[in-house]
Structure formats: C-alpha cells, structure tokens
N, C-alpha and C positions, 0 to 999 in steps of 0.2 A: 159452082161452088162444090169443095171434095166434100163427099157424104163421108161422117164418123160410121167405125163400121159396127158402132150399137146402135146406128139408126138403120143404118142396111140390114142387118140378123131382124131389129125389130119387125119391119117389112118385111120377111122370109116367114116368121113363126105364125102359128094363129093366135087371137086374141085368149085368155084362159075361159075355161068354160064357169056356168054360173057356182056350183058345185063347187069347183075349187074356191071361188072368191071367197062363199061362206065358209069352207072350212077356217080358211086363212084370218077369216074377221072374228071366228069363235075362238082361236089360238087365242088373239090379240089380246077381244075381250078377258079368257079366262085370265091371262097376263096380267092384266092391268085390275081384276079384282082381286086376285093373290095377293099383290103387291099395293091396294090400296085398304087390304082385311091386316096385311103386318105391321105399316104404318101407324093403321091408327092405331093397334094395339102397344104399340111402342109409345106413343104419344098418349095413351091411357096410365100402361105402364110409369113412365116420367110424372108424369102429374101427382101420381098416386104415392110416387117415392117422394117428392116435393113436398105431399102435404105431411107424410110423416117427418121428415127434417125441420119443419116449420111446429108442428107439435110439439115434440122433441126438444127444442127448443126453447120452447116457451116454458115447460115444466120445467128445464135447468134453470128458465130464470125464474120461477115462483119458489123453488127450494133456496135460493141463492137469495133471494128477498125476503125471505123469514128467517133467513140467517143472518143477515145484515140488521135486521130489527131487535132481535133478539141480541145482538152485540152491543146494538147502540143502548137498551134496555140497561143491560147490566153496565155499562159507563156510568151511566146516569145515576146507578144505585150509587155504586163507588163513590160519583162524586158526592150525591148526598151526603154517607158517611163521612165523607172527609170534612163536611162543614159542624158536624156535632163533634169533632178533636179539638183538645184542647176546654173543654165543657163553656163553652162560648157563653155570652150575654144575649138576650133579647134579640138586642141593637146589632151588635156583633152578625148575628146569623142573620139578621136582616139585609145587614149591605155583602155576607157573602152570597147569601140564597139569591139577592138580584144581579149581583155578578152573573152566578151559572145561570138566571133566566134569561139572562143578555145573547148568552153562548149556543142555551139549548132551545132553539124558539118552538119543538112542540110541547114543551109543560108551562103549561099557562098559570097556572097556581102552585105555587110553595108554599105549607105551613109546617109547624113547628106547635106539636101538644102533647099536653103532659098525660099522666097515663089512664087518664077518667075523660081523655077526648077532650079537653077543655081545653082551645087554642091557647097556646103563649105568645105566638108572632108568626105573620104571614106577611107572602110577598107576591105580589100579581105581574105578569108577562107586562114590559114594557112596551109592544109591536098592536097592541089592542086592549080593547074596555074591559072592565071581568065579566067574564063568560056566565057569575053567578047576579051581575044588577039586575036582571027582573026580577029571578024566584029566589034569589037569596042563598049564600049558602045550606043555610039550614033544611031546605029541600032535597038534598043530597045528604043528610046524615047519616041516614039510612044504608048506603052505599059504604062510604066510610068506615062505621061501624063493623061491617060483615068483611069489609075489608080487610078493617086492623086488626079483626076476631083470628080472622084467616091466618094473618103475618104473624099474630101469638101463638099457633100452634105449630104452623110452622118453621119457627123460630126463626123468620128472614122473610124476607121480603112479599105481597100478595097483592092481587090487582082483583079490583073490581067488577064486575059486569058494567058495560060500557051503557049510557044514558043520556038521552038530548036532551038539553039545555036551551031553550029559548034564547034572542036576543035581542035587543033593544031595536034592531033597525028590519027587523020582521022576521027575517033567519033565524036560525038554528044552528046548533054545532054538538056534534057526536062526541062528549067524551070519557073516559075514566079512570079511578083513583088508582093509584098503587101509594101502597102503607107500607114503611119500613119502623117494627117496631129498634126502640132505643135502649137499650139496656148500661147498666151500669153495675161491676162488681157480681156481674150475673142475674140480678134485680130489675125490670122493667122497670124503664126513666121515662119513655115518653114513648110520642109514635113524628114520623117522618113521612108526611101526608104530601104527593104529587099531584097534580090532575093533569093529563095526558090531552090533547086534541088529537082524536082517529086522523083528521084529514093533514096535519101540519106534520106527524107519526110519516103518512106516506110521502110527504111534499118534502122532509127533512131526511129523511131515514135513507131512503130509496134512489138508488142510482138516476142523477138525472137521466144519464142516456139510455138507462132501462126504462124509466118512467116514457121518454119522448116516443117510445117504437110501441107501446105497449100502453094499456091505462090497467091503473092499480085501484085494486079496492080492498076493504075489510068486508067481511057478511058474516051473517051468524050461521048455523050450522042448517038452517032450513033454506037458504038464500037470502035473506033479507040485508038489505045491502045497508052498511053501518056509514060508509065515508068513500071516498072516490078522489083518485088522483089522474089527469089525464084526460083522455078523451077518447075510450072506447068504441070500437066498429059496433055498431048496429044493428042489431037482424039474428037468426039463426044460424049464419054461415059464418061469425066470428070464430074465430079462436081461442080456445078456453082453455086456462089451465090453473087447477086449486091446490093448497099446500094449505095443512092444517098448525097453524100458530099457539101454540100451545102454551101457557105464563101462568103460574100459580096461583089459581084460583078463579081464572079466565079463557075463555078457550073460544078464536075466533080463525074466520078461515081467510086466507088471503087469496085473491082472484084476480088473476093477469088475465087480460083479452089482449089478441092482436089487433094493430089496425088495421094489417095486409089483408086481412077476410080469405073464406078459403079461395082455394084459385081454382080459377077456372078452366077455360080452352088451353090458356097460356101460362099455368104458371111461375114462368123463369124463362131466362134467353135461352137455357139447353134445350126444352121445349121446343116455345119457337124455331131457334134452328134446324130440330130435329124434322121440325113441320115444314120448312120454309124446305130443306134437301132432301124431304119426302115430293114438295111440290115439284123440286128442280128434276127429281127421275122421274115423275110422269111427263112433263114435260121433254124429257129428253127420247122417253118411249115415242111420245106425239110425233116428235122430228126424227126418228128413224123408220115411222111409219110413213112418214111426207118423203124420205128421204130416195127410197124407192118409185117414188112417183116423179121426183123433181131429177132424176138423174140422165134422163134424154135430155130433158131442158138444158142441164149443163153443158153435156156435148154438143149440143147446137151450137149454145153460145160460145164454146168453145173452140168450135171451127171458124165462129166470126172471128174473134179474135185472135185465130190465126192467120185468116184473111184483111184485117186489118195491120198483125204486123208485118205483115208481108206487102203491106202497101207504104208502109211509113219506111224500110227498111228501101225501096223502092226508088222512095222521094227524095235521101241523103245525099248530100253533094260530098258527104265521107265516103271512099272506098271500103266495103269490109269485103275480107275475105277472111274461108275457113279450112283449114290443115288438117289431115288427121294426124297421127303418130309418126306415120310415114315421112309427111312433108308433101302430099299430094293435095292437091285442092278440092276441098269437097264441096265450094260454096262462096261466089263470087254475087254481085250487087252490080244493077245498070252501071253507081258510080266509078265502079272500078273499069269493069268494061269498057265503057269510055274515055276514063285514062291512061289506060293501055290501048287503045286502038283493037280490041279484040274480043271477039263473041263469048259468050259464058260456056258453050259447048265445046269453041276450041279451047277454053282453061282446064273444063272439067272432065274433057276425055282427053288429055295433053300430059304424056308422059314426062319423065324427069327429065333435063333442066325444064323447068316452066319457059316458053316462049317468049315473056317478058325478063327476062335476067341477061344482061348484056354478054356475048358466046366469050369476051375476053375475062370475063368474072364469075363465069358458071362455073367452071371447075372448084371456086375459093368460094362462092357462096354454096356450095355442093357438102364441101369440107366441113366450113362452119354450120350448117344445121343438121349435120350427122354428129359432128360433135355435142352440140348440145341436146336434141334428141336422145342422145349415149349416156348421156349422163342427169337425162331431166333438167336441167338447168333455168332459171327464170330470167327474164329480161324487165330490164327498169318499169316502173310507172312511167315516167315522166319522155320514155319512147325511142327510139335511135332511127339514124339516118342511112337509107342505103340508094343505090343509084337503079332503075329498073329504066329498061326499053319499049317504046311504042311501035307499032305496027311498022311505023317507016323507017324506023331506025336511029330515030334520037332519042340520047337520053336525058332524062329528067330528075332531079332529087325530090326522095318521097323520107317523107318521118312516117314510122312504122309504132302503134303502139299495141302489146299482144299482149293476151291473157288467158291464161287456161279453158279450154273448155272445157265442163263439166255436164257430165249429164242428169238425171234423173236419181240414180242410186249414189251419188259423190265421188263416181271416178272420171278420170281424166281422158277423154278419147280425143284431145286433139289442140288446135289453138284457133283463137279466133283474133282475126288484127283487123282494127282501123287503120286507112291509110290517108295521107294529105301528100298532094300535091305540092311540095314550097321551093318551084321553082320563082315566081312571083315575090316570095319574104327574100328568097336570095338576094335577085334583085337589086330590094328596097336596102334588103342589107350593104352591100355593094355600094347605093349612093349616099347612104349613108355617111361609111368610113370614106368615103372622100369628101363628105362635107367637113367630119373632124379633120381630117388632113388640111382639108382649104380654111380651120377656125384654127389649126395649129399654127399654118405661117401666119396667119393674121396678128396669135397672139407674139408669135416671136417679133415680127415688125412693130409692135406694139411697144415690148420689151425696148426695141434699140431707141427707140423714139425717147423712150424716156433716159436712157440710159445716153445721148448725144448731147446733153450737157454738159454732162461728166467726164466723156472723153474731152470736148474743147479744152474743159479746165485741166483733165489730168496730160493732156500730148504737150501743153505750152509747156510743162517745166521739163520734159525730158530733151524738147525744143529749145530752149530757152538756153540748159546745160550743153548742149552739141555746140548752140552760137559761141556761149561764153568760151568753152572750150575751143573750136575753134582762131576767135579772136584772138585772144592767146598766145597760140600753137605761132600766129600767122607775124603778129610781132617780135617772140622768140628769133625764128628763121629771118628775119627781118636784122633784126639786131645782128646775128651773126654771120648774113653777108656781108652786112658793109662793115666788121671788122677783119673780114677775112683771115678768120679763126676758127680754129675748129670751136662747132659748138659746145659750149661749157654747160648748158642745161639740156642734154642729149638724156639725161633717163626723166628730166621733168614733161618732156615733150612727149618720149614712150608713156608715161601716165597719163600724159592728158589726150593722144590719141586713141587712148583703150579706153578710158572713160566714157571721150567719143562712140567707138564702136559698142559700146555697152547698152548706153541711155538707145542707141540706134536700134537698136535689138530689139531692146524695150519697148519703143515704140511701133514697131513691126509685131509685137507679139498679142499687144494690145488690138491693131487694126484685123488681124489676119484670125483675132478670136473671134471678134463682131460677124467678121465677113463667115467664116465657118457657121457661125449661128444660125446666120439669117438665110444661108443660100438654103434654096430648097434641091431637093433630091430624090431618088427614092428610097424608101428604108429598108435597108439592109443589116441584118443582127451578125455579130459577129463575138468573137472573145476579145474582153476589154477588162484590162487589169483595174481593179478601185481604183487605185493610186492615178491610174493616170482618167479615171473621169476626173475626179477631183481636181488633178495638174491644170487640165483643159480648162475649168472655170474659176481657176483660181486667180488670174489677169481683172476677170471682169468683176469679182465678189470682192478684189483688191480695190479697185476702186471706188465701191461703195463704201468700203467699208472704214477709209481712208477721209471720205466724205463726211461721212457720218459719226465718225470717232471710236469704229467698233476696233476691237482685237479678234482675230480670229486665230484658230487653233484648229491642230485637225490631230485627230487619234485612230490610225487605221493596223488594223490586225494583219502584219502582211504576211501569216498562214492563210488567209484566206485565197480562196483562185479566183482567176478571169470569171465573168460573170455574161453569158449570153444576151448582148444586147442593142439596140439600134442606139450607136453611140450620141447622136445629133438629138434624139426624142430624150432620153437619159441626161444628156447636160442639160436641156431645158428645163427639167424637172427639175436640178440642183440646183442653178441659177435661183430661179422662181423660191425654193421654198428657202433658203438663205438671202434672197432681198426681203421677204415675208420677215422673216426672222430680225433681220438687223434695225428695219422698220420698227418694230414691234419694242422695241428697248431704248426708242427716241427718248423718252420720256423718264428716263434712268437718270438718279441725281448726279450721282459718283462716275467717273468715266472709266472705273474700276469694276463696276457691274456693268461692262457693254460687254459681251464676251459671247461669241458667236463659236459653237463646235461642230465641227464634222466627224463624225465620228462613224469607221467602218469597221465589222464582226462578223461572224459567223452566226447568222441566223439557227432557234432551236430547228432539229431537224428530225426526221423519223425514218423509216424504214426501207422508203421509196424515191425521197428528192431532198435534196440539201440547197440550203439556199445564203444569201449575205444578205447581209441586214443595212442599210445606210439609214444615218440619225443626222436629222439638223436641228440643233440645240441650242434656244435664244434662252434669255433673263429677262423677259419683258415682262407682264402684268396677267398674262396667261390669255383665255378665251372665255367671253360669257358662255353662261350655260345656253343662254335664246339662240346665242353665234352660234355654237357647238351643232345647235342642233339644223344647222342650213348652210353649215362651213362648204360643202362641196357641189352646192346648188347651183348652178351655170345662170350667169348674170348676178350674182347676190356676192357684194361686196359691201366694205365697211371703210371704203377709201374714198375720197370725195369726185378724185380723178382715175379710179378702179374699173374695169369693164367686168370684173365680176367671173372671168374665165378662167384666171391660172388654176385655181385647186383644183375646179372640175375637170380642164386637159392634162391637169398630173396625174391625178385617177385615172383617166382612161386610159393614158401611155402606162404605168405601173400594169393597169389591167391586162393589157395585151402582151404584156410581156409573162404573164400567168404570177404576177405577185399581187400585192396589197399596198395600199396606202391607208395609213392612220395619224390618230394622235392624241398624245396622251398629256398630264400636266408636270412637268418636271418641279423635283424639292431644291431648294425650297419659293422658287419662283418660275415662272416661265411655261415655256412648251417645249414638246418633244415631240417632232415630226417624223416619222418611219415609215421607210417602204423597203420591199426585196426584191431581189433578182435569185434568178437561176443562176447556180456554177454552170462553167460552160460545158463541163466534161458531163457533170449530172444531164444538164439539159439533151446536150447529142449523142447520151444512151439511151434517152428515153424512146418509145417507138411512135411512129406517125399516130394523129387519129387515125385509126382503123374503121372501116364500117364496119357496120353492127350487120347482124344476120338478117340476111331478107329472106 
C-alpha cells in the first residue's frame, strides 16, 4: 500500500516533548476561558436588557390604565348629567338611570336626592343583588355625606374613600360613592349619588388584553390591596409596577404585576441563541482541537480509498482513458487494454498517432483533435462513434463519451473518456433492419392479398370492353367483305380499335403497378418528382376508391423539387395511408363527404435542410383519443382483419429516410396524415456522418 507522505514525515520527526504539550494545552485552556468569561457576560448582559424592557413596559401600561379609568370616569359623570336634562320625574330618571346601569355594569347603585340627602329615587345594577341587603344602605351614609360635602365645594363631582360591603352569600365587595351635586339656576337642587364596584372598575374599565398578560389591582397608599383583576405571579420575583390614580376627594394606587416573573438563565430566544452559538464556538474549538489529532486518520483512510478506487476502476468492463491538453494518454484501465489488444505502458509511453487509430485515419483523426483542443470545444453527452484498431489489425467501432477533466483548484488539465465496444449492437442492429425489410414484404403481400378482389372485379370491365369492342370491329369487316365495298364505317372501326388499345393499357398499368409493388429489391434512394410518386399509386388508390365510392383529389405545389427517396418503400407508405383514409369515411351519409386529398407542399424549413411535406386527407369521424395514443404500435389495430403493421412500417420507412410521420385532426371533420422527405438537392449537399473525434 503507497504511504501518504504525512505518515512518512510523521515517522521521520520525534514525538514533541512533555514541555511543549503543556504549553500547547495552557494556550487552549487560557482560550476557552476568555471566551467562556465573554459569553457569559454577554448573556448576563441580554438578560439584564430584557428585564428592563419588560419593566418598562409594564409602567406604560399602568400609566395607560389610569388613563383609561379616569376617561371612563368622566363618561359616566356626563352620562349622569344627561339624565337630570330636561328636570325629569321620579319615574322618568328611574327607567333612564336603569338604562345607563344596563350599559355601565361597574356602578351598581344610582340614586337620585334632594339636597338635605333624603333619597327621591334609586336604581340598583340589574347583573347582581344590592351590594347594600345585609347592612343596609344607611351604613354607608357616612361616606355619602363626606362625599356630597366634597362635591359642594367643589362644585363638581367627588368620590368617596372606598369601603367593604358585606354580602349575602359570605363575600364581600370593595366599593365607593362618587356624588355629583345638582344645581339649578346656580342654587343647589339635589345630589347625584353612584356607587362604584373596585373589582367590576377593573374587569370593565381595563384593557382586556392588558388585563389577560398582567393582573390589575387597586391598593391604598400603604399597600393594602382594595380589589384585583386577573391573576398575578407570585413570589418576589414578579413584576411590579404602580401609578398613582388620583379622583376628587379619593386617592388610590393602581398595581400591574406581570405574569412573565423576572427571567431567568433564559429570558427570551435572543438569549437563548446567544447561549445556544456561544455553545456552538466551544464546540467548534473542541473539534479543531480533535482536528489535529484525527488528520493522519484521514490520510490513511485516504489512501484506502484510493486503493479501493483503483480497484473498482479495475473491475470495469468500460474502457476509460485519460488525455491531457496535448492529446497524449496519461491513463488507460485493464478494460481498455484489452480492447485494444495492448499493454498500458505501450499506450502511455506511445508517442502521437496512438497505436490504436487505424494508419489510414491518423492523419484526419490527428486534424480533428488539434482542432478542437484549438479552440476548447466540447463534445456531446450522449457520446460519438469512432472506428479504433487492435493489435492484429482489425478494426472495430467504439462509442466514445468525454468529459472535461478537472482537477483540485477548477481547471481543466485534460479529458477523460469512457469507451464501449458496439461492435456486437452493430450486429444486432444489422439483424435487425432485415427483419423490418422481411415484415416490409410481408406487409406489402398482405397489401395485394387484399387488394386481389378488387383487381378480379376491376380487369373484367376493361376485359369485357376489349370483347365488346372487338366483337364489333369483327362484324363490321365482316359485313364489308362480302359486299365488296369499300368500308363505310372505316373512322367507326378507327374508334373502336383505340378504345381497344386504350382499356389494353389500362389494364397493363393496373397489373404492372401490383407487380412493382410486390417485387422485392434492394433499396436504392434516388430523385423522385411528388407528382410522379403519386402518378405510380394512383391506378391502385383508383380502385379503391371506385369501390368504395370515394372522390379523390390531389393538390400538389409543383415549385416543390425531387425529393431523395427509395421509391418502392415511399409508395407503400402512400398506398397504405390513403386505404386508411378511404376506409375511414365508410360510414359517411352523403356520398358528397367521401373526399380523399393528396395534397403536396413545401414543408416549413430553416437554415440547414428543406424539406416537402405529403398530406393524406380523409372526412371520416377522426381518431379516438385511447387510438391516438397506440396508433403506431406494431400489432395494434382497430380492423377485425388488420395485422396491425401498416402505421408502424410507415414510421419506420419515413424514419429512415431522416423525416417524420404524424397526425393531426382536420376542420371540420376527419384526419390529417403528414410526413416529409428531403429535397434531393438539399439532401446530396449535405455531408456524410462524419466520425466524431477519437
């Protein structure tokens, strides 16, 4: 196995002495307590910012809830006044004061007294009992009194010092009066007596979603807690914050707690994070401390696995070889070796041509990879074919697929190619195309088989017409021997002898199309005007079509040129997709819609090959989509007496001639069958396949 050579130095140097180790682990150490004394101070830091934001906080909202109390306060007064406009009755301020106690459910009690305190009408919260059935109103007059005294000097409104009320179901409830005296004419009319509930004050007044984060309370000014809304954290470490609520004649303090409590290790994700990528750089210290420890390890296992791939590179039944810039081999594989018949040392100490490149192609494979070397050039994915020599001197075709080599830093020092052996796909290719060739005449003999009905029926009348004609001819002459006269029907004879020779033709043109069809041959492409494939199948498509009751029509572009092609493979196609066609329009009511077109164009063209386009154009009922999608499938027919072959040996013949066959649905009924051919001028400009660079 090759030694890396940090394991070879390693074996050269001594081990380091004790002395040095400890300095090296005193660095580390001092390292990692630098760095674990910043952290946490950064993490003290955060917290500390955290609790004053949460403080902070919490004061905006106790100033923002004495403001909100204080607002809803003076409504209230307002609305009061609004119910003594108009100098109401008893009854009157009865059913308005229970209106506003309907609206405002922390005032539990409305009255309504004249100016020596003596009630004239009250009105109690409809949501609960009166908060005065145990001890009575008259318990609280006291209150009242000092209240209404207040609001007379006042001259507006005064609130009570707040006082608990017993209640019937064993509780208690915190509350107190606000007195708004009534005047008339400037004269004291009455007073305008509320009684407030502390706890329904904070349930009603108070932001619910202030209240839900936070609990609310009232206290008097030494802490004595009057009423509570929420549910306060517990303990010392809560969150406190007071705003002093200040009302005419009353003075209480409002106290938010949070529930958050103060924080702790963690309190907030910034924290945590801060902790979590404080842990991640000790951690990362760790592993570049292990990092120098674990780096022979790598190397080791790094030479395994370069001795492993150099054993699977080995094992490949692929050829690889490797190029540099030059085009010299730096880097051949057993597989190669043995498809070349030739050692790895005679490739890789083997000057230019490589001793595999056949001596009548070295010069032209020589060319082409100094051309493209010149210019960097890339070659396909998908690989090219060139022809290379073996030791004995046969040659073989290889598919070659190459790809930059790249080293370490991302330049380019060279190329690396798989290579395959396909003499063997040749071959198969090979038997292939003469199995199509041996399913081509089968289907052509197929073709006449059926189509030798049709002859019987169509030869008897052009048969039939030669007898009659004849007969005729033969009585005529007859008649004007034995009167020994010149003949008198000498231009009806001329007519009916060309007739004769006519129908004779006729039926000569008919036998002698069959017979061109069927013979077999070999295929040879050549330049073949449209017009005259079409001529060639126009005898046999006649008599289908004559059969069947179609019309046919034909519209050919005769700007168009000869088109490059094995004429006998080419009429089969036409043949084939116009019986399809005529077929296909059986079922046509009107013998008006049978209409068969041939139609020939200049296919679109672009910058490199021109092509004609041939269409065969039925009216028949179109093709299912299920059809559509297994139309060219070999054996898959929709005919009872069908073998299932014509579309799929039309494609292949189209193929090989470098076109296409398709098909589309013609408006407003029918199909439209298309395929192309090469011009023939375009086609024998083009240049051979060339190989591709070996």
């Amino acid at each position: 196995m090759r030694v890396s050579q940090s394991e070879a130095g390693g074996r050269d140097n001594p081990p380091p002495s004790p002395r040095r180790w400890s300095r090296r682990w005193a660095l580390w150490v001092l390292l990692v307590a630098l760095l674990a004394g910043l952290l946490s101070t950064l993490v003290w830091l955060a917290g500390r910012y955290e609790s004053s934001r949460v403080q902070s906080r919490l004061e905006q909202d106790a100033t923002q809830t004495a403001t909100d109390i204080r607002a809803a306060l003076t409504r209230n007064i307002q609305g009061l006044q609004a119910l003594q406009a108009g100098s109401p009755t008893p009854d009157a301020w009865r059913i308005s004061a229970a209106e506003m106690l309907r609206e405002r459910r922390e005032i539990v009690r409305m009255e309504w007294r004249d100016a020596a305190l003596e009630t004239l009408a009250h009105v109690e919260t409809p949501y609960r009992t009166s908060v005065f059935e145990r001890l009575g109103r008259a318990s609280s007059q006291t209150d009242v009194a000092l209240a209404c005294a207040a609001a007379r000097r006042l001259s507006g409104p005064a609130y009570s010092s707040s006082y608990f009320q017993p209640q019937s179901d064993g509780l208690g409830l915190e509350v107190m009066d606000m007195c708004l005296p009534v005047l008339t004419a400037g004269q004291l009319a009455g007073h305008l007596v509320a009684t407030y509930s502390l706890p329904d004050i904070l349930s009603e007044l108070v932001g619910k979603q202030l209240a839900r984060d936070q609990g609310v309370a009232f206290t008097e000014a030494d802490g004595t807690r009057l009423a509570m809304y929420g549910t306060p954290s517990r303990g010392s470490r809560a969150y406190v914050a007071q705003h002093l609520l200040d009302l005419p004649g009353n003075t209480m303090v409002i106290r938010l707690e949070s529930r958050l409590g103060t924080p702790d290790l963690f309190p907030n994700l910034l924290t945590a994070l801060v902790t979590a990528m404080s842990m991640a750089l000790v951690a990362v210290l760790i592993l570049l401390g292990r990092d120098m420890r674990r780096r022979l390890k790598v190397e080791h296992d790094l030479a395994d696995a370069l001795a492993f791939r150099k054993a699977m590179e080995d094992s490949l039944v692929t050829g690889m070889r490797a190029r540099d810039l030059q085009g010299r081999v730096t880097y051949v594989n057993p597989a190669f070796c043995q498809m070349v018949g030739l050692e790895a040392r005679e490739l890789l100490q083997h000057s230019m041509p490589p001793p595999y490149w056949p001596p009548e192609q070295a010069q032209e494979y020589q060319q082409r990879q100094a051309s493209r070397l010149a210019v960097g050039a890339t070659l396909p994915r998908e690989g090219f074919e060139s022809v290379f020599m073996r030791r004995d001197g046969t040659r073989f075709p290889v598919l070659i697929i190459e790809a930059p080599l790249i080293n370490a830093v991302g330049k380019q020092t060279g190329w690396m190619s798989a290579i395959l052996d396909v003499s063997e796909q040749r071959r198969i290719e090979e038997l292939s195309r003469a199995s199509q060739d041996r399913l081509q005449a089968t289907a052509r003999l197929a073709t006449v088989g059926e189509m030798a009905s049709l002859l019987s029926h169509e030869l008897n009348q052009p048969l039939a017409a030669i007898s009659s004609y004849a007969t005729g001819s033969l009585n005529l002459l007859q008649s004007a021997a034995s009167d020994a006269q010149p003949l008198p029907h000498g231009e009806d004879l001329q007519v009916a002898m060309r007739r004769i020779a006519e129908q004779a033709e006729r039926a000569g043109k008919v036998i002698k199309s069959v017979h061109d069809f069927v013979r077999r041959r070999d295929q040879v492409r050549e330049p073949i005007a449209p017009r005259a494939l079409l001529d060639a199948v126009m005898p046999l498509v006649s008599l289908q079509a004559r059969k069947l009751g179609v019309r046919v029509l034909m519209h050919v572009d005769e700007t168009c040129g000869p088109v490059l092609c094995d004429r006998t493979m080419v009429e089969q196609v036409l043949l084939n997709l116009a019986r399809n066609g005529m077929q296909a329009m059986q079922g046509a009511a009107q013998p008006a819609e049978k209409v068969l077109t041939l139609r020939v164009r200049q296919a679109a063209s672009n910058a490199q090959s021109r092509w004609v386009e041939f269409a065969v154009i039925d009216q028949g009922e179109g093709i299912a989509e299920k059809v559509a999608a297994q139309l060219f499938t070999p054996f898959f027919t929709t005919k009872a007496e069908g073998m299932g072959l014509g579309l799929s040996l039309c494609r292949t013949v189209i193929e090989q001639h470098g076109g296409f066959l398709g098909f589309e649905a013609a408006q407003p009924r029918g199909t439209i069958f298309t395929f192309t051919l090469p011009v023939a001028a375009t086609a024998t400009a083009l240049p051979p396949d060339t190989a591709a660079l070996s």
